[in-house]
N, C-alpha and C positions, 0 to 999 in steps of 0.2 A: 580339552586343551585350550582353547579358546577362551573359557573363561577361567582359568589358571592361569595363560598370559595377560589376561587384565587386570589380574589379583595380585600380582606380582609386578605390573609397572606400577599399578599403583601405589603398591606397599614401599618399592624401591624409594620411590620420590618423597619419603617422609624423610628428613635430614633435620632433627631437633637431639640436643643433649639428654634430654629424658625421655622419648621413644626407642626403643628396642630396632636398633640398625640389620634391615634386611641383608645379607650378603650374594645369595646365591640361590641359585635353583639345581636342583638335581633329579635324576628317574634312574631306577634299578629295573632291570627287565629280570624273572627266574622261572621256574619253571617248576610248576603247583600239583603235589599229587593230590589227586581226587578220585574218590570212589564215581565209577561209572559202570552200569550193568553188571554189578560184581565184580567188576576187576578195578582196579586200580591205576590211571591215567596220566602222563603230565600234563598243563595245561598253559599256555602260557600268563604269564600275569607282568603289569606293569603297576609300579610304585613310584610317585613322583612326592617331591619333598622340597620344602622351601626351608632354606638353611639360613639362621639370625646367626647374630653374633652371642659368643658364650656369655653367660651371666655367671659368675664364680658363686654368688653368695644365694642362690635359689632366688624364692618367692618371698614376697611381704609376709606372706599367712603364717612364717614360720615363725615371725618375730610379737608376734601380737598376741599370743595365749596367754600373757600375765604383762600387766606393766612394771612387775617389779624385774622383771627377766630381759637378759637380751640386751636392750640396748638406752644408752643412755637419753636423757631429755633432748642433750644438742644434737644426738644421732635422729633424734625421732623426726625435731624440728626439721632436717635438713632434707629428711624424707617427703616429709609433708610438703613444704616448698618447692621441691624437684617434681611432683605428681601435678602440683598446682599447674606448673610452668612447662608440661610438659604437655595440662589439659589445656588452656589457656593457645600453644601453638596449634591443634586437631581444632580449637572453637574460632580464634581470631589468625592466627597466621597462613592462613591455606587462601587461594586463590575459591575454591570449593571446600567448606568448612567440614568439619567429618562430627559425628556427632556417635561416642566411642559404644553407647551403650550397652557393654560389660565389664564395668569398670570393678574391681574388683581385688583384695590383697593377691590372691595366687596368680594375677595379670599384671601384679607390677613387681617388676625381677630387678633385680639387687645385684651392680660388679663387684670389682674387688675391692673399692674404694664406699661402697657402701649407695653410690649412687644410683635411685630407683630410675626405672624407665617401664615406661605402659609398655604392653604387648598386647597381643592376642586380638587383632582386628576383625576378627573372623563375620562381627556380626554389624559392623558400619558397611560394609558396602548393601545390604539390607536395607538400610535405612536411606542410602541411597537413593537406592532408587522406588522409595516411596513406598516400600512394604514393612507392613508395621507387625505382622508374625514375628516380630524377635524372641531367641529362648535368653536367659540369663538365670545369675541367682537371684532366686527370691528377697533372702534379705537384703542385696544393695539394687534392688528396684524400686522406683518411685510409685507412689498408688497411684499416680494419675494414667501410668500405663500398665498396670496390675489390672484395674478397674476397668478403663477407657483404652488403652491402648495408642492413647496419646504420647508422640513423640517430639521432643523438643529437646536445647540443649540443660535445657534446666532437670533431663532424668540424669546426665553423665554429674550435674553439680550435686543431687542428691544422696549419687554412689560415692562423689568423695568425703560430703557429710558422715557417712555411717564409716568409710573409711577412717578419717581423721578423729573420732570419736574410740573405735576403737585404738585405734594405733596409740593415743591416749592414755587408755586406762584399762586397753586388756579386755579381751573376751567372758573375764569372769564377773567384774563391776557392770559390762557393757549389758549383760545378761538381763542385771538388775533395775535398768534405766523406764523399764515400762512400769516399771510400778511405784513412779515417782516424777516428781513436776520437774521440767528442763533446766531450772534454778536449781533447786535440794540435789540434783544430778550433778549438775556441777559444783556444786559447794564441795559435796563430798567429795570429788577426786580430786576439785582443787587441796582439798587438802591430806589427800593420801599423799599426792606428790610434793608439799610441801612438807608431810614430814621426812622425806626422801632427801629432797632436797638439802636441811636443815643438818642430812651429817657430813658435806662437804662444802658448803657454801654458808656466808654468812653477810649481814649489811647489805647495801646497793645490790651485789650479786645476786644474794635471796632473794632480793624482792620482786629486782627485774625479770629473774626468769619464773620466778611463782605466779606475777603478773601478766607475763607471756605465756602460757600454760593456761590459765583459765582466759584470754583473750580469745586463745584458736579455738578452746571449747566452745566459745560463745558464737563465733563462725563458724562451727561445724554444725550448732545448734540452728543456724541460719539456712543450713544447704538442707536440712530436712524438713525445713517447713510442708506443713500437706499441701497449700498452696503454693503452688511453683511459680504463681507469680511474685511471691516476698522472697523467694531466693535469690541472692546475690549471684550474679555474673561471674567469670573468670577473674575478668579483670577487678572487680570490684576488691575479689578475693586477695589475690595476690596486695593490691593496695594496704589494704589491712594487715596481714600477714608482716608487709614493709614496715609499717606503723606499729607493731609489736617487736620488732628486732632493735629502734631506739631506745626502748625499756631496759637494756641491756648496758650497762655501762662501756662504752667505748673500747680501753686498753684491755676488758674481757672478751667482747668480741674479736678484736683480733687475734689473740694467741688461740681463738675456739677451746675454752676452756672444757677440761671433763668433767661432768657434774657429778656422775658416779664412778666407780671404780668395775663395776661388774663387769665389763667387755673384756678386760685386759687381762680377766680369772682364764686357765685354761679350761675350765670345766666350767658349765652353767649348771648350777644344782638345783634342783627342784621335787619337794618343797624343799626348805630350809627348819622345817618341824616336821618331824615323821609321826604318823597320828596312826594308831594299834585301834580301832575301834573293838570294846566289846563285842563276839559273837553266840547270838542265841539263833541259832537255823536248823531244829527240830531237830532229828536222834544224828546227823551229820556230824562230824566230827571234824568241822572247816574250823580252820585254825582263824587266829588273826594276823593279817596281813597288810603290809603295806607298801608301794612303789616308789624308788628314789630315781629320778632319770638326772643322766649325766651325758649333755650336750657339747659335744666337741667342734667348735667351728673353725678350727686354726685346720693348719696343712700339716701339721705334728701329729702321730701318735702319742697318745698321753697314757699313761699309767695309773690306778689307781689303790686305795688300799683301803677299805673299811674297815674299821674297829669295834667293837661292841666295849663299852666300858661295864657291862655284867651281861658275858657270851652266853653264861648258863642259861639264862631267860629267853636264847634262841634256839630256831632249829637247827642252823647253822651256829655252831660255838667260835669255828676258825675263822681268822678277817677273809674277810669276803676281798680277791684280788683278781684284775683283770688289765685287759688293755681298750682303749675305746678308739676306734678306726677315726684318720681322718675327717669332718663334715659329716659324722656320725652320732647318735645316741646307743648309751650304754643303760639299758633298764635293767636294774635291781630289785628282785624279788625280797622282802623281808619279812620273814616269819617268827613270830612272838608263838610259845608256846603257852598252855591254856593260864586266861587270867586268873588269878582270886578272887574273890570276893570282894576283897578289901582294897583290889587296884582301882587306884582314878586317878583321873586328871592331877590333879593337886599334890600325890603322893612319889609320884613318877621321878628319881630324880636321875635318870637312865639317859642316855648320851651315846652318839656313835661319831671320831672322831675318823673324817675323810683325809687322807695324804694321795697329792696328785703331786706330776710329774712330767714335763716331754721325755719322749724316750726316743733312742735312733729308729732304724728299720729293723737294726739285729739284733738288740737289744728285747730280751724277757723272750726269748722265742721257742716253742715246743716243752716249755715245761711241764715236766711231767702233775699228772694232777693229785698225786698224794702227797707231794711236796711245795703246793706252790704255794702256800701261804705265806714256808717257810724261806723262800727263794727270792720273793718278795720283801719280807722281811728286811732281808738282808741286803737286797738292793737300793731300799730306802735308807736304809742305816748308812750304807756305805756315800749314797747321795748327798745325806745332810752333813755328811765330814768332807766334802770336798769344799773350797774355795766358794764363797759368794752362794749356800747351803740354802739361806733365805730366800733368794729371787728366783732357787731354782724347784725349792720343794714347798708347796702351797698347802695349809692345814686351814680346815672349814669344821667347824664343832656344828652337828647337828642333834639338836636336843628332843627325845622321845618321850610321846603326848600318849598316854591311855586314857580310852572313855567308858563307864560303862554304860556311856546312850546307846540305842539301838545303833547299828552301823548303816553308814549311808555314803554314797560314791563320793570320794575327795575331788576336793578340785584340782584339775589339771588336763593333761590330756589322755592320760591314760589310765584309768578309774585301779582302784586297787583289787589286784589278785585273790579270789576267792581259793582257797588253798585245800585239799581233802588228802587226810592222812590217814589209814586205816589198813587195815593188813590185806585187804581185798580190790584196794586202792594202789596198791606197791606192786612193782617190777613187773608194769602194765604191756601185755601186749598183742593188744588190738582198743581201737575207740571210731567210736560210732556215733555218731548225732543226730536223730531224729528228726525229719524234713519238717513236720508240722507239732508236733510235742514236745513238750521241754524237756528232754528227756536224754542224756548220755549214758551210751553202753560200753562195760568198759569189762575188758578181760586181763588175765595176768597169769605169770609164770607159774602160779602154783596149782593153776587147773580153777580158780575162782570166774565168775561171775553175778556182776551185780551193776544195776540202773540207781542212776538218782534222779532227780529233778533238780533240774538249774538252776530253777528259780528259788525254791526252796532249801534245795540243798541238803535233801532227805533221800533216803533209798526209797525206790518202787516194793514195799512188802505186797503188793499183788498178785505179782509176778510172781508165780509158783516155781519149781526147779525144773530146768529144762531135760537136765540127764544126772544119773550116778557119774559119769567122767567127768573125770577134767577136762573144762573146756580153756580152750587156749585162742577162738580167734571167732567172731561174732557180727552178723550183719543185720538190721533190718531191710523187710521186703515191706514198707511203708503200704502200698497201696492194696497189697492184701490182709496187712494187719497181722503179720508174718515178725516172728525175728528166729535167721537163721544161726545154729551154733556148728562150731566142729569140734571134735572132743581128738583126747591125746591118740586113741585108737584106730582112727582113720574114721570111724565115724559122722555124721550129718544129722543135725538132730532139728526139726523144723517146729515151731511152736506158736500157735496164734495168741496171742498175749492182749485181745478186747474180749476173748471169749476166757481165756486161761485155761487153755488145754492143748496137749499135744496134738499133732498134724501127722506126722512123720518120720522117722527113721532108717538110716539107709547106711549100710558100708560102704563109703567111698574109692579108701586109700588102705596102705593095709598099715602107716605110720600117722601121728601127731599132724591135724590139719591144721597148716600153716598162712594159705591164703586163702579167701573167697573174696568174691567179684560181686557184684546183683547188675544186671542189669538193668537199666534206665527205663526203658519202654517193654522188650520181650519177655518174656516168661523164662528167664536164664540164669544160671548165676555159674561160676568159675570155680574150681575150687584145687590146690595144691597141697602138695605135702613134705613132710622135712625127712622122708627117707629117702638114704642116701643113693638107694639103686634106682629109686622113683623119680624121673626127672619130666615127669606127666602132669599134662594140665586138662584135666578134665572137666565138658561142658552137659550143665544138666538143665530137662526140661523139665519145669512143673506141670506143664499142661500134659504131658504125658506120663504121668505118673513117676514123675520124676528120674526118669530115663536117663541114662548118661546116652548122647546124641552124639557128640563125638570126642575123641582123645586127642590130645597136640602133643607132638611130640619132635626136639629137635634141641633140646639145649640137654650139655654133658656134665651141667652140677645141677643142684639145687635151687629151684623158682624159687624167688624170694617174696617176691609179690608179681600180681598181676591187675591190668584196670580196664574198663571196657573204655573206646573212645566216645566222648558225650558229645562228637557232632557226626557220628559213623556207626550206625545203629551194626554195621558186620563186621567193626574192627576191635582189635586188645593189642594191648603190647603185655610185654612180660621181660622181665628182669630174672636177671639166675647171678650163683656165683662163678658159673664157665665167665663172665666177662660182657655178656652181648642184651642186647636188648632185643626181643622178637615183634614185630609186627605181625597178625596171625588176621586173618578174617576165618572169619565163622560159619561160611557157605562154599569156602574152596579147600580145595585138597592143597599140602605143604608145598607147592611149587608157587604158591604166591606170599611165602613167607618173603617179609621184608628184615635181614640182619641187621645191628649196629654195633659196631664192635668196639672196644677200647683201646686206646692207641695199644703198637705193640708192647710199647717199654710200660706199660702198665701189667702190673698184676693182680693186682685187688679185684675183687667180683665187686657187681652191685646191688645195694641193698634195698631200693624203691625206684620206682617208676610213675611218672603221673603226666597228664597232659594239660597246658595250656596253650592263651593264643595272642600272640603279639602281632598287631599290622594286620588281622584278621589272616594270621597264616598259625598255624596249628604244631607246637612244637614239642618232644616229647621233654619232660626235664628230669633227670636221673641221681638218685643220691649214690655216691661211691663209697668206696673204703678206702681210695688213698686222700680223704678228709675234703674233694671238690662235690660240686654241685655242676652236672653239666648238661647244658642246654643245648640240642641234638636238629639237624635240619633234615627232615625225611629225603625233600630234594636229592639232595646231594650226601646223603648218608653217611652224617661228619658230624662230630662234635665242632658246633659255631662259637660257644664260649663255655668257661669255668668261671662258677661263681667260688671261689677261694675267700680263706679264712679262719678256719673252723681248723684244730687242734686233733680230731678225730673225726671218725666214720659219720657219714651220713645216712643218717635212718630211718628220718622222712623227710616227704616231701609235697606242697600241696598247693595250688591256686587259691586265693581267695575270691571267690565268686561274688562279691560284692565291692572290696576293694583292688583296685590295682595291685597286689604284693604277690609276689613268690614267698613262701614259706618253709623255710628249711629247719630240720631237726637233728640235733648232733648227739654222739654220744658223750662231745665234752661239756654236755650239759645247756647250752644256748639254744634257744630259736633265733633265728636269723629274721628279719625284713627287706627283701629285695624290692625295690622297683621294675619291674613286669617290660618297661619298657626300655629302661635306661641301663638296666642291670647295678643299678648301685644301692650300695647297701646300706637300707636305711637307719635299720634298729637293731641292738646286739639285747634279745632281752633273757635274764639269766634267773629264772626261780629257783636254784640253789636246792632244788631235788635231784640231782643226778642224772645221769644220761638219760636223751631225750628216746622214744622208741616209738609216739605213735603220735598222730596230731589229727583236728578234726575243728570244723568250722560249724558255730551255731547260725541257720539259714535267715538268710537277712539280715545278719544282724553282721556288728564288727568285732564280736567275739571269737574268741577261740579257743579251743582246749588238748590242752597238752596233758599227755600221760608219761610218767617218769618212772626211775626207779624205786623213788623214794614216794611217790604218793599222785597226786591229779592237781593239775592246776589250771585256770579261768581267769581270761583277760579280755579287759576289752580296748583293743587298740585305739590309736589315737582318732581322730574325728580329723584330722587336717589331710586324710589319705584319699584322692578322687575315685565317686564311683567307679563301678567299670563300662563305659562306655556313656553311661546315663549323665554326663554333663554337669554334675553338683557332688559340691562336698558336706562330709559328713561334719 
């Protein structure tokens, strides 16, 4: 407490235009169930919180992934000048100079007006008081405290250098800077941005801001000198900075001319070329694909409507239509079906024409999904004959690139979709992702199973047949080198798959095995079933020859799935269609079931069940059928929030154990991206396979793999999303 109250006079007392305005302090007291001697405890817990003022427009990091995206030259400048002067007051204006060292894009936050301000002080009072263990990011650290752990103000001048460098010219040129002298560096982007420049600006205009553009690169070039004693001061900076805005002719400066037009698009498209790369990835049948992301940063719902100008060359024939939330990204899946021989580059002369839109709130709502192309359609149409049709309906031609080069990750943030279509691959449901092998297991509605390799993107023909059934639902036991099946018969069929021979076989259920569990550490795994009199979850032990240990029994429909808890080696919840979620431990008799019920005016059952943990408190989060996602507090055994959205049922539902995201699965075809702690939704991403049924994360990494109705699909999300808990981005 003590030293919370010193982190907070402190923090209060900063009062500059471009630092992040403390407002308040706050502490929640609740009361924390915890497993204790087998039973289950409250515990009291307190949570205290220091409360800033809101930033509307996020983090810098968002704007910086391409300099051709986002935001204009005079927005960038005015960025850069505001971080300056907002370093400048932390170096020279303090009575006790602060010395910020985490300086950083996702630490300097952005209002409504566009104006940056530092945050995140967490690691100046550190330095403080004269302890030089500081953590930050690696790349805006200086080597002098990489190496030596030398602290001065000259590390926070070298984090703005790689700041302003970026902010420049984009994460993707920035890339390329080591493989080339600080001159040839700037040449080139001087002149990417001057051909930018050159389609709205011309004369004195031109030159003054082309001249002003390669000036601050030549200062940013200044703040990363390896010797921090040739690096320029604050004030030096900002000096310069002054001396570069006379370059600018006068009666421009004042009206703050727009250099570009892109801000003022409702959508940010990206790319603006959509690239099909050839695929050769052995006997797989991975289609070629590619991702168009549409960035929405207004306060509007916006509408959209893709066009294929030759649909038969897709998977999808119909225009691709949706809506893109608020301060949200809408990812499009796009799938080219198999090239010729004869396709390239050069012959391509294929095209997709975008039509966007604001829309009200009630406007395009619940369309059904066999008609919505057509609904669509006609709301465009009906758009463009209204009154002032131009300012209201936006048309962007995006022109389509085939190669037959090998295929290799686009640039952007979100690498393009590896796609598998195969009759084995269709109306998937179960997937599984091997902890330490590149290896997804994926099952489906017609009794198939079969593995591929990620990387490759080839089936496992190793792997021998596990059973004559159909299986419908498939786990591995990793650490024995184990993958278990359940076949439509109520059957269990166990297989070691380094040796390639069967294990086991056992009756379970006496209907289609619907869920199984593994557990984490025990010798356990859970397993359910989809008959309709069997409303049993039964738990078996390997180490006893596979014994069923005990039966649970207490829900009046159908288990839809069940999960073990992965910080409660004797806890599961479980989901059914009666409505409830069960909390069940595994060492006590049904009197220490914990229920959760759905409100009463609901009737939908639920269809998945999963655990994460926000504030280090452990919360179950539940997909439904009346189209929410809702996140449940054992505490107080209450739904705390609905993640809404989504046009239909919710069919999975997952943590990403490497990125902060909740992961939601629909059956109107979307995966969802939530922010974990904020609850807002980040990413609408749509591979245009049909409803979603099962989802699964490759470990470590920021992949993921969704299985649909129409085939299997592999992404790898964007890289601007914070570890979890581990302090750096990807």
């Amino acid at each position: 407490d003590e030293q919370l109250q010193k982190e907070f006079t402190g923090l209060k007392m900063l009062n500059h235009p471009n630092i992040v305005r403390l407002l308040a302090y706050c502490y929640e007291q609740e009361q924390l169930l915890i497993p204790y001697k087998e039973k289950h405890i409250f515990a009291p817990r307190t949570i205290r919180v220091l409360c800033f003022e809101y930033m509307k427009n996020g983090s810098l990091d968002q704007y910086i992934e391409d300099a051709s995206s986002g935001l204009s030259w005079h927005g960038r400048y005015q960025i850069i000048k505001g971080i300056s002067e907002g370093l400048r007051y932390l170096h020279e204006g303090l009575k006790t100079p602060i010395i910020h060292m985490n300086l950083k894009p996702s630490n300097i936050l952005l209002d409504h007006n566009m104006i940056p301000k530092i945050a995140d002080f967490g690691l100046r009072r550190l330095v403080g008081e004269g302890n030089a263990r500081c953590m930050g990011t690696i790349a805006y650290m200086s080597p002098e405290f990489i190496e030596r752990q030398i602290i001065s103000h000259k590390c926070d001048i070298y984090s703005l250098g790689v700041i302003i460098i970026k902010l420049i010219t984009g994460e993707r040129l920035y890339s390329g800077h080591f493989d080339m002298s600080s001159d040839r560096f700037i040449e080139l982007a001087h002149e990417e941005w001057r051909e930018r420049l050159q389609k709205t600006l011309n004369g004195m205009s031109l030159e003054g801001y082309s001249q002003q553009i390669k000036k601050c690169l030549e200062i940013a070039f200044k703040c990363v000198e390896l010797d921090r004693h040739e690096r320029p001061s604050i004030g030096d900076i900002i000096d310069r900075l002054n001396e570069t805005e006379t370059l600018i002719p006068e009666e421009v400066r004042a009206v703050h001319t727009r250099i570009d037009s892109t801000h003022s698009e409702l959508l940010e498209v990206h790319p603006q070329e959509l690239y099909f790369p050839f695929m050769l990835k052995g006997r797989c049948e991975a289609m070629s694909s590619c991702s168009l992301q549409l960035k929405n940063r207004g306060d509007n719902r916006v509408a959209f409507m893709l066009v294929a100008s030759n649909p038969d060359r897709y998977l999808t024939r119909k225009p691709l239509c949706g809506i893109v939330p608020p301060r949200c990204v809408y990812t499009l899946s796009l799938t080219m079906l198999q090239q010729t021989a004869s396709t390239s580059s050069s012959d391509s002369s294929d095209f997709f024409t975008l039509y966007t839109t604001a829309v009200g709130q009630h406007d395009l709502l619940d369309v059904p999904k066999d008609v919505v192309s057509v609904e669509y359609d006609y709301f465009f149409k009906k758009v463009q004959k209204m009154p002032g049709a131009r300012d209201k309906v936006q048309v962007a031609t995006l022109k389509v690139i085939c190669d037959r080069r090998p295929a290799t990750k686009s640039i952007g943030r979100s690498s393009s979709p590896e796609v598998i279509i195969r009759s084995d691959a269709q109306q998937v449901s179960s997937i599984d992702v091997h902890p330490t092998e590149p290896w997804i297991m994926a099952t489906n509605r017609l009794g198939n199973l079969c593995i591929w390799n990620y990387n490759t993107m080839a089936p496992l023909s190793a792997i021998g047949d596990i059973t004559d059934e159909p299986v419908h639902m498939a786990k591995y036991i990793a650490r024995e080198k184990w993958l278990v099946a359940g076949d439509s018969n109520g059957g269990i069929h166990v297989y070691n798959y380094d040796k390639n021979q069967h294990v086991k076989s056992f009756e379970a259920h006496e209907s289609c095995i619907t869920t199984l569990a593994v557990h984490r550490a025990r010798p356990f795994i859970l397993s359910s079933s989809s008959e309709d009199n069997d409303h049993l979850i039964k738990l078996w032990d390997w180490d006893k020859e596979w014994k069923c240990t005990r039966t649970f029994q207490g829900h009046t429909e159908r288990v839809t799935q069940a999960t073990f808890n992965p910080q409660d080696n004797d806890s599961f919840a479980s989901a059914s269609w009666d409505g409830t979620v069960k909390i069940w431990n595994i060492c006590s008799d049904d009197a220490n079931i914990i229920t959760l019920k759905l409100d009463g005016n609901v009737t939908e059952g639920l269809l998945c069940v999963h655990y994460f943990t926000r504030f280090n408190r452990q919360h179950p989060i539940v997909g439904c059928e009346d189209k929410t996602t809702q996140i449940w507090e054992l505490g107080m055994k209450e739904c705390v929030h609905k993640l809404k959205g989504n046009t239909d049922h919710i069919s999975a539902a997952k943590l990403h154990q490497v990125l902060a995201l909740l992961i939601t699965g629909s059956l109107d075809g979307t995966v969802n991206l939530w922010n974990s702690i904020t609850y807002k939704l980040e990413n609408v991403i749509d591979f245009n396979l049909g409803a979603v049924y099962a989802l699964g994360c490759i470990e470590d990494s920021r992949r993921i793999v969704v299985g649909c109705h129409q085939g299997i699909a592999i992404m790898d999300i964007w890289h601007q999303y914070k570890t979890n808990g581990k302090g750096r981005k990807y």
